[in-house]
Structure formats: structure tokens, C-alpha cells
C-alpha positions as CSV (number, residue, x, y, z in Angstrom):
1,X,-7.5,17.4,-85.3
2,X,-10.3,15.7,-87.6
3,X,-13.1,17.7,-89.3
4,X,-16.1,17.1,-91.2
5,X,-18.1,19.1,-93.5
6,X,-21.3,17.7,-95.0
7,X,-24.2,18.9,-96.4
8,X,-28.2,17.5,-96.1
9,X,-31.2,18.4,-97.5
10,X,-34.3,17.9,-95.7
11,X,-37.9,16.8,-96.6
12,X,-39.6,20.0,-97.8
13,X,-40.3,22.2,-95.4
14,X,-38.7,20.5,-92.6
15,X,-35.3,22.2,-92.2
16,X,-35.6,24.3,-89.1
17,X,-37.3,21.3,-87.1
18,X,-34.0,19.2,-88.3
19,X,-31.8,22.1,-87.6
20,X,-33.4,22.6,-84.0
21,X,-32.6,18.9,-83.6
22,X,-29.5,18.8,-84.6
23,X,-28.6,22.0,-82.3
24,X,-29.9,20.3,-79.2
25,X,-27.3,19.0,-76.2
26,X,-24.7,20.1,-78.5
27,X,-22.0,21.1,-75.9
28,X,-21.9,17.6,-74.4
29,X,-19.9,16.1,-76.9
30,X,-16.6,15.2,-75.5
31,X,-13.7,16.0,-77.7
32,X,-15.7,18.2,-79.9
33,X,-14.2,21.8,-80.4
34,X,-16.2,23.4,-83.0
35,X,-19.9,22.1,-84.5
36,X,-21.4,24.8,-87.0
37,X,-24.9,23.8,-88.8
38,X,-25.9,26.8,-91.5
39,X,-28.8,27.1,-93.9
40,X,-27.7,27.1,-97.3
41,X,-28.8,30.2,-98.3
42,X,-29.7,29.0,-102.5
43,X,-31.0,26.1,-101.4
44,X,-34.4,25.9,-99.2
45,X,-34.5,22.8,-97.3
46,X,-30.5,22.3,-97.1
47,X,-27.9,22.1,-94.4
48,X,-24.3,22.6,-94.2
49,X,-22.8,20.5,-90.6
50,X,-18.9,21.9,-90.1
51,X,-17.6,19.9,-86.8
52,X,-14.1,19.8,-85.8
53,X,-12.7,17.3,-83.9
54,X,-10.0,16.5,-81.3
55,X,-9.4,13.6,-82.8
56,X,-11.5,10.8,-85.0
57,X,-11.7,8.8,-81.9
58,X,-14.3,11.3,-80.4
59,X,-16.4,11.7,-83.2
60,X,-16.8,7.8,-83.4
61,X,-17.5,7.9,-79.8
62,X,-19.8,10.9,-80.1
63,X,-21.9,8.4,-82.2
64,X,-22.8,6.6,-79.4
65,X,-23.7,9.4,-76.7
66,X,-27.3,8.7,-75.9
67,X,-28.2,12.4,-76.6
68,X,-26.9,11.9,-79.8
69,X,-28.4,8.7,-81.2
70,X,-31.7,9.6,-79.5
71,X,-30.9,13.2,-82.3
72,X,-30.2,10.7,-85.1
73,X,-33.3,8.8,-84.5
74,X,-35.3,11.7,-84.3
75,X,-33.4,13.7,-87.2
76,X,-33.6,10.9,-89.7
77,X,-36.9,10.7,-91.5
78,X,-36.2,14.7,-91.8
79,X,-33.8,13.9,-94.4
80,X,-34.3,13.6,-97.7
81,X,-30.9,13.0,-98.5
82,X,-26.9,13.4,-97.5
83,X,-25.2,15.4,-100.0
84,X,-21.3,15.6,-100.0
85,X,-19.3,14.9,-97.3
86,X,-15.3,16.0,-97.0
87,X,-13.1,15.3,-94.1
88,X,-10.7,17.6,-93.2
89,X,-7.7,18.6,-91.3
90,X,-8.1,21.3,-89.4
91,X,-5.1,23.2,-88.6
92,X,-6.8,26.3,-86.3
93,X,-8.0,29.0,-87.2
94,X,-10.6,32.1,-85.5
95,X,-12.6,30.6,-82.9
96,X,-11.6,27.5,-82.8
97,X,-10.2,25.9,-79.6
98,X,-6.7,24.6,-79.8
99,X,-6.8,20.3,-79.4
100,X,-5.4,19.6,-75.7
């Protein structure tokens, strides 16, 4: 499997409008078994995005799903700016679907 977890911080004021983007046609990402976005709760206007993967194949061809470059197009000047960014491993856990 293949995870990400990043964070973002949007323009003031504009984190539930990103959020509501981002949260759109989720479930029609092919490969995808897990894709968590959560307010930080200290922080106003930033994101945490928790995605896990079948493989890193499918995210990079995730990135080219209409649905989802028409989201990044649309997300983008919401952003003010990407903070860190880990990939992970993920070995299962609670609610996450076994890779097939």
C-alpha cells in the first residue's frame, strides 16, 4: 500500500469551500482505499489530507481523473500554501480496506 499525509492552509476564510471541494466525487478514485480530509483544530484555515493507497501507481493515475484535475483547478487559488507532506506505508489498520 502507499499513503500520504499532508497538510494545507487555505486563504483566510476559505477552508470549508476548499474542504467541500476536495470532498467532491471522492469515491471514484480507482485504487484508493481510505481519503480523510480534517480541520486542524489550532489552526483556522488548515487542512490535514490522509489517503491511503493500493499502490503509488493509482495515486499518480488518480491525478489524471478528470474529476480530479477539474478539483485541483478549482481548489488551487484556495491555497495559501502546502505544509508538510509524509509518505507512508500503510500496513492496515480500523477501517481501512485490505489492498486486493
Amino acid at each position: 500500500m502507499y499513503g500520504l499525509i499532508g497538510k494545507a492552509t487555505c486563504v483566510a476564510g476559505k477552508r470549508d469551500e476548499f474542504i467541500a471541494i476536495l470532498l467532491q466525487d471522492v469515491g471514484a478514485m480507482p485504487g484508493c482505499l481510505s481519503y480523510v480530509v480534517a480541520r486542524d483544530p489550532k489552526e483556522p484555515d488548515a487542512i490535514w489530507i490522509t489517503e491511503v493507497w493500493d499502490s503509488k501507481e493509482s495515486h499518480s493515475a488518480s491525478l489524471q481523473l478528470p474529476a480530479v484535475r477539474q478539483a485541483i483547478a478549482k481548489g488551487r487559488p484556495l491555497i495559501a500554501n502546502f505544509g508538510a507532506q509524509t509518505v507512508t506505508e500503510p500496513v492496515g489498520g480500523f477501517g481501512l480496506a485490505k489492498a486486493r
